[in-house]
TORMIMAR-583926 format. One record per residue (C-alpha): residue number from 1; residue in three letters; x, y, z. Coordinates in nm, 3 decimals. Layout:
% TORMIMAR-583926
<node NUM, "ALA", <X, Y, Z>>
...
END
This chain:
% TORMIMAR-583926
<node 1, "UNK", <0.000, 0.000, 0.000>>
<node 2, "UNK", <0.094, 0.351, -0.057>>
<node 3, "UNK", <0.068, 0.641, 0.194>>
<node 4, "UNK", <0.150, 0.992, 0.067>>
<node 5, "UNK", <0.318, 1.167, 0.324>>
<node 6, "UNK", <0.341, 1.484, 0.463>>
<node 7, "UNK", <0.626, 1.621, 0.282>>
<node 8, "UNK", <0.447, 1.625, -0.108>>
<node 9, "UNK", <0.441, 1.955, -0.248>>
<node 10, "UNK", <0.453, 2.075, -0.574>>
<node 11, "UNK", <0.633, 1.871, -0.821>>
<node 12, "UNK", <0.755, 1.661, -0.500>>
<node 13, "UNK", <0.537, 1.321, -0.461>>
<node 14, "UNK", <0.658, 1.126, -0.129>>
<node 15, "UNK", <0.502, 0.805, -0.054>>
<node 16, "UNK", <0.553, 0.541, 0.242>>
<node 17, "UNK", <0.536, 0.146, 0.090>>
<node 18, "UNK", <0.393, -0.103, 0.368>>
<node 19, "UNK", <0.284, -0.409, 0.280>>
<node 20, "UNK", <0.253, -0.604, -0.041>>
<node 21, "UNK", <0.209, -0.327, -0.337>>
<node 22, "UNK", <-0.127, -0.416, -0.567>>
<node 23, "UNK", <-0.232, -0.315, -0.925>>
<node 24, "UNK", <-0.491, -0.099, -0.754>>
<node 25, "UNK", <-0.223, 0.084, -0.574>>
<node 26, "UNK", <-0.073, 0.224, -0.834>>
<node 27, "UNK", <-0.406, 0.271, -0.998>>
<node 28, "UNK", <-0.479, 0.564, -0.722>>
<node 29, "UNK", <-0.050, 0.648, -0.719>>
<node 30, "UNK", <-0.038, 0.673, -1.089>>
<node 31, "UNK", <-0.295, 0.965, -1.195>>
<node 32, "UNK", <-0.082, 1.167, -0.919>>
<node 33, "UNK", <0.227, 1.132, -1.141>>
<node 34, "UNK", <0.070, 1.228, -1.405>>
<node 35, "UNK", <-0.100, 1.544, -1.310>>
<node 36, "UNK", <0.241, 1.663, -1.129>>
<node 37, "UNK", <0.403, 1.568, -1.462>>
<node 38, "UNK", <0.151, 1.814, -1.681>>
<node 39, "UNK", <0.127, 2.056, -1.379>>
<node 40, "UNK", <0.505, 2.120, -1.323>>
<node 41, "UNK", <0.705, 1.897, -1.655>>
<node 42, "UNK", <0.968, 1.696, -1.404>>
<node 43, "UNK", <0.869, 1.541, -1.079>>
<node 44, "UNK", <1.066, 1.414, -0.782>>
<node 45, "UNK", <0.988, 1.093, -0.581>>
<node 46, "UNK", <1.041, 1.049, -0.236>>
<node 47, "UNK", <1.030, 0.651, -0.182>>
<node 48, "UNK", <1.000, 0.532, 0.186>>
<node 49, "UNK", <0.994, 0.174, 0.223>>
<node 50, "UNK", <0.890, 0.075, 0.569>>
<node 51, "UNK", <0.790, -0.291, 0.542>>
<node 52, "UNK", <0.722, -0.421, 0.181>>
<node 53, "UNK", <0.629, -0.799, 0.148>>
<node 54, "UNK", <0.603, -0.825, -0.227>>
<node 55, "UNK", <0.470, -0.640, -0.566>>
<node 56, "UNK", <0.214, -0.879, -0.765>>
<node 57, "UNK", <0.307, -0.932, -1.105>>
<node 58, "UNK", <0.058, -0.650, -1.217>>
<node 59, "UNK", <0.156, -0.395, -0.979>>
<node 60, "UNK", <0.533, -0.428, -1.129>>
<node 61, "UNK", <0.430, -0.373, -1.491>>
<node 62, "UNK", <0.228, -0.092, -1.417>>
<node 63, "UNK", <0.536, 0.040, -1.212>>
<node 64, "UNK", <0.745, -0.024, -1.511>>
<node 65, "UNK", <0.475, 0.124, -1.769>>
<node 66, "UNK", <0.495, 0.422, -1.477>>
<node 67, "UNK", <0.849, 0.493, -1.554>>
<node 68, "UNK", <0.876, 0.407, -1.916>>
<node 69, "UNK", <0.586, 0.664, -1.977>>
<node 70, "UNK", <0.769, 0.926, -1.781>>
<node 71, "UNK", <1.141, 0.844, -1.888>>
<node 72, "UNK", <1.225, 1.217, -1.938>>
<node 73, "UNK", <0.978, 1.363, -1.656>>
<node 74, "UNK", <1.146, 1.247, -1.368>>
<node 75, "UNK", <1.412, 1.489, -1.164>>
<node 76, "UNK", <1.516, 1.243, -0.866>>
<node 77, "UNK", <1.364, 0.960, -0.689>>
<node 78, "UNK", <1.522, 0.922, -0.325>>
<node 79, "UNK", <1.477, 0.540, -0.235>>
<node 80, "UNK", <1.504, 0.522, 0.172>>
<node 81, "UNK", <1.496, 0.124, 0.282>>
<node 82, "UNK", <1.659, -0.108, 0.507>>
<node 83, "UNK", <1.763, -0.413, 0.290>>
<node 84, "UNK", <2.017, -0.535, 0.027>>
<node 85, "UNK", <1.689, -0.623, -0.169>>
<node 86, "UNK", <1.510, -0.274, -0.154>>
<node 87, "UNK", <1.852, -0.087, -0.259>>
<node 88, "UNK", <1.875, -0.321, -0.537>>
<node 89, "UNK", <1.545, -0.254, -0.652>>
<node 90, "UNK", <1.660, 0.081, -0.649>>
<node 91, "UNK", <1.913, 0.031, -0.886>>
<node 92, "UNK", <1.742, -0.139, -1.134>>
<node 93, "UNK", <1.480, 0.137, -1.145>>
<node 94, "UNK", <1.760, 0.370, -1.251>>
<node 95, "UNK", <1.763, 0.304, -1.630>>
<node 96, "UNK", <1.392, 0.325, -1.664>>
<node 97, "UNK", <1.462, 0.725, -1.588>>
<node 98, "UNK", <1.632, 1.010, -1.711>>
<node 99, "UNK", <1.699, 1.184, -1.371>>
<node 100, "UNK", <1.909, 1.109, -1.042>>
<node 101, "UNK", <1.785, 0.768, -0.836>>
<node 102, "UNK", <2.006, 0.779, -0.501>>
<node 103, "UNK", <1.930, 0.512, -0.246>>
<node 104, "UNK", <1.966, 0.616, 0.157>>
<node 105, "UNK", <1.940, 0.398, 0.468>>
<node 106, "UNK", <1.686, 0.471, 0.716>>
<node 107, "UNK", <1.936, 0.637, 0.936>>
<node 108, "UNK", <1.959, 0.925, 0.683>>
<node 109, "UNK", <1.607, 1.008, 0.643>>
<node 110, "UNK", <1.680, 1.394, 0.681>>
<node 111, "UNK", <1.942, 1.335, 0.435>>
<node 112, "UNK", <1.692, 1.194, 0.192>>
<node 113, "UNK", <1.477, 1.436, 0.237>>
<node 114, "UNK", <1.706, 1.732, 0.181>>
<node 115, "UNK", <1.849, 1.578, -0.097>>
<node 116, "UNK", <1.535, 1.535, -0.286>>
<node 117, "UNK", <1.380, 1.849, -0.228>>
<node 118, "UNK", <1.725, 2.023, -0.354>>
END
């Protein structure tokens, strides 16, 4: 599930992940995106990823159709996790964009923060 947080602002979308992420989720996640993307042309992503057990098969297409259908709209995603798995994921998300993707422990939150909002 998604959470938008209280830190979203303009072109700045930041989102908490708990749980395992749906097709539905990024149904409601999605049309965000996009209206940041027409409202402002690039978007940042703030990614926190408290607790996530799993993406269905669905939910990681539409993730991929996500990025693929914003290649050139996206500024910087901050990633903030807590496992070799999440920073990974991280990394493979950073070809699928034509910005910055920087991954951060949960010890450097602020840092995360500051950085994306830069």
């Amino acid at each position: 599930m998604f959470k938008i947080i209280d830190i979203t602002e303009r072109e700045l979308i930041a989102l908490e992940v708990e749980g395992k992420l749906s097709e539905e989720d990024y149904n409601k996640i999605t049309p965000l995106i996009d209206k940041a993307v027409t409202d402002f042309g690039k978007v940042k992503l703030y990614i926190q990823l408290n607790y996530v057990d799993g993406i269905a098969p669905k939910a990681f297409w539409e993730d991929v159709k996500t990025y693929l259908r914003h290649f050139n709209h996206m500024k910087k995603i901050a990633v903030i996790g807590k496992s070799r798995w999440e920073k990974l994921w991280s990394e493979l998300a950073a070809p699928f964009i034509s910005g910055e993707v920087k991954y951060f422990e949960f010890t450097a939150i602020d840092e995360a923060r500051e950085w994306v909002k830069d």
